[in-house]
N, C-alpha and C positions, 0 to 999 in steps of 0.2 A: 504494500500500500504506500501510496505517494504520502499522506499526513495532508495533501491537499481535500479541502471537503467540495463532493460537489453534490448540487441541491440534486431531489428528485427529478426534476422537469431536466435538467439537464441532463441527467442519467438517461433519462427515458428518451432523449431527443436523440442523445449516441447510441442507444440500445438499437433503435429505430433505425438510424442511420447505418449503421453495420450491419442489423438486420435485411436492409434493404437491399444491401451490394451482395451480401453472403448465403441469406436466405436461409441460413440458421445459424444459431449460437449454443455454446456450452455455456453452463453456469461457469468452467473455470476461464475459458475463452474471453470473457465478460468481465467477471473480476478481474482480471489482465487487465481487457480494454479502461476498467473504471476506475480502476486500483481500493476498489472497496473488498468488503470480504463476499464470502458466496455465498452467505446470510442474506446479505442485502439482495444479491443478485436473483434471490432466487425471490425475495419479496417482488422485488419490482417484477420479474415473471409471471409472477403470480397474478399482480393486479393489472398488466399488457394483456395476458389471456382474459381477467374477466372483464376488460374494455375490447375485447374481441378485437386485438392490434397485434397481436400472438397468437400461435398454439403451441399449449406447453407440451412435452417432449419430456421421454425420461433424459434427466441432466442437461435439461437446456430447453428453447423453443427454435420453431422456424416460424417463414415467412404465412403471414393467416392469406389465402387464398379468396379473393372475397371482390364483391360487382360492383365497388365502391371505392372512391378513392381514401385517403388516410384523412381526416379532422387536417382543417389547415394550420392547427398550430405544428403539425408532424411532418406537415411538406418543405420542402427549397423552396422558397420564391425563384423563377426567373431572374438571373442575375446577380444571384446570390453569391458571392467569391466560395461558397460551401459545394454550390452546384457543382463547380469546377472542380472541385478535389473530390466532389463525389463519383464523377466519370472518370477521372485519372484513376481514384481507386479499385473502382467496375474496372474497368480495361486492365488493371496490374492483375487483380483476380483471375482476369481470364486465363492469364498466362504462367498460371500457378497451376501444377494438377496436386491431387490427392498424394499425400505424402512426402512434399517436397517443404523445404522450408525456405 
């Protein structure tokens, strides 16, 4: 853990965001990304799935499959400098397979 605190809403916004490019996460995957414990990670899983923004998974969730788009506080705006590192990150994913580091 960083000793950095970061609030919920911002958790849930990286959760989201990595969710998005990866299409699933580990609880320990997450604590990585957040630097919280897996306590936490798995609270916030918990309440992603019962806002139907997740499906939980044993040790972890993926991406909730659904006819709707995300609540706008969960989206990139157009133009966003986030936008940008979010496609950089999508396209580095691609080029990663299963089991490489």
């Amino acid at each position: 853990m960083t000793g950095e605190v970061i609030d919920q809403s911002s958790r849930w916004r990286m959760l989201l965001d990595a969710l998005s490019i990866h299409k699933r996460l580990s609880v320990t995957e997450a604590a990585e990304l957040l630097g919280v414990s897996a306590a936490t990670v798995r609270r916030d899983f918990k309440e992603l799935a019962r806002q139907q923004l997740a499906t939980r998974t044993h040790g972890g969730v993926v991406a909730t499959t659904v006819a709707y788009d995300l609540p706008a506080r969960y989206r990139i705006a157009p133009g966003d400098p986030r936008e940008r590192i979010a496609r950089a990150a999508a396209a580095a994913a691609e080029l990663v397979r299963p089991g490489e580091a």
